[in-house]
N, C-alpha and C positions, 0 to 999 in steps of 0.2 A: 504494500500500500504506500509506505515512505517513497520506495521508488518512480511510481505511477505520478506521485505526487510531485518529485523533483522534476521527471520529464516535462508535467504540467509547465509547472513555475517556470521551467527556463525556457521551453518552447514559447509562452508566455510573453519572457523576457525577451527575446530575439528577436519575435517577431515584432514587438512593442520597438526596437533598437534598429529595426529596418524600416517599418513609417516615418521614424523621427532620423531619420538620417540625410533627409535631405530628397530623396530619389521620388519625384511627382510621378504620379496617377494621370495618364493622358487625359486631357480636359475631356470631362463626359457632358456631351450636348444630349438632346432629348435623340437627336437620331445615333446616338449610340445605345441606347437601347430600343429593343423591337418592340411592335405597339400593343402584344400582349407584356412585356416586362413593364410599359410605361403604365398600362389597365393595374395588374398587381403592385405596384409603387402608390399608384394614388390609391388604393385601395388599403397597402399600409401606411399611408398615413393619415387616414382613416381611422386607423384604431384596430382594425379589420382581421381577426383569426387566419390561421390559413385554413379555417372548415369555410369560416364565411366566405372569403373572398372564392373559395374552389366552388361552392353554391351559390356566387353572385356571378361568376365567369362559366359557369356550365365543365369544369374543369374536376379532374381530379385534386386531390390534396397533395398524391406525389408529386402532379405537375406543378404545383404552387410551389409546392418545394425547392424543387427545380428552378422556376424561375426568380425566387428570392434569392440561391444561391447565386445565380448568375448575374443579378442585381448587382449584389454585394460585392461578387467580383468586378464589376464592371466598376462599379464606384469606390474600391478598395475599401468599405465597411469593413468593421466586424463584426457587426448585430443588426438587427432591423431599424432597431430607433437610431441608432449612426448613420443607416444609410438614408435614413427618412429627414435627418437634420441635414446631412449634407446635400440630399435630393433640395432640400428647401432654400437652401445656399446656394444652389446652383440655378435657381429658380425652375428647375422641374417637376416642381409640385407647389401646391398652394395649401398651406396650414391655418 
């Protein structure tokens, strides 16, 4: 468990030590994501489960999955509400 734990923390740390290093995220325009990624974006931020948004978009819940990971990656998040503040920074969403 100690161990699992260290892995945590310092994978953690690296990766916290690679955002802050200086190396930008290509500026994300609304046409960098596709316009079901932009649907689930305004949809988190929202407030919006991935049951709800997968039952507002006639979608599954894996597929929401999928396209919040893909969010996140696009916008270099690392959680939904990071990528829902930086979405709103970037003016790709309205809060």
């Amino acid at each position: 468990m100690r161990r699992l734990f260290l892995c945590f923390f310092f994978g953690t740390l690296l990766i916290h030590q690679l955002n802050c290093s200086g190396a930008k995220h290509e500026e994300v325009t609304p046409e960098t994501l596709t316009e079901r990624e932009r649907d689930v974006l305004n949809l988190l931020a929202q407030g919006k489960t991935n049951k709800e948004i997968a039952g507002q978009l006639f979608i599954t819940e894996r597929t929401v999955k999928f396209h919040v990971s893909s969010i996140l990656g696009k916008l270099g998040a690392g959680n939904r509400t990071e990528a829902v503040t930086m979405a709103a920074h970037l003016g790709l969403v309205n809060l």
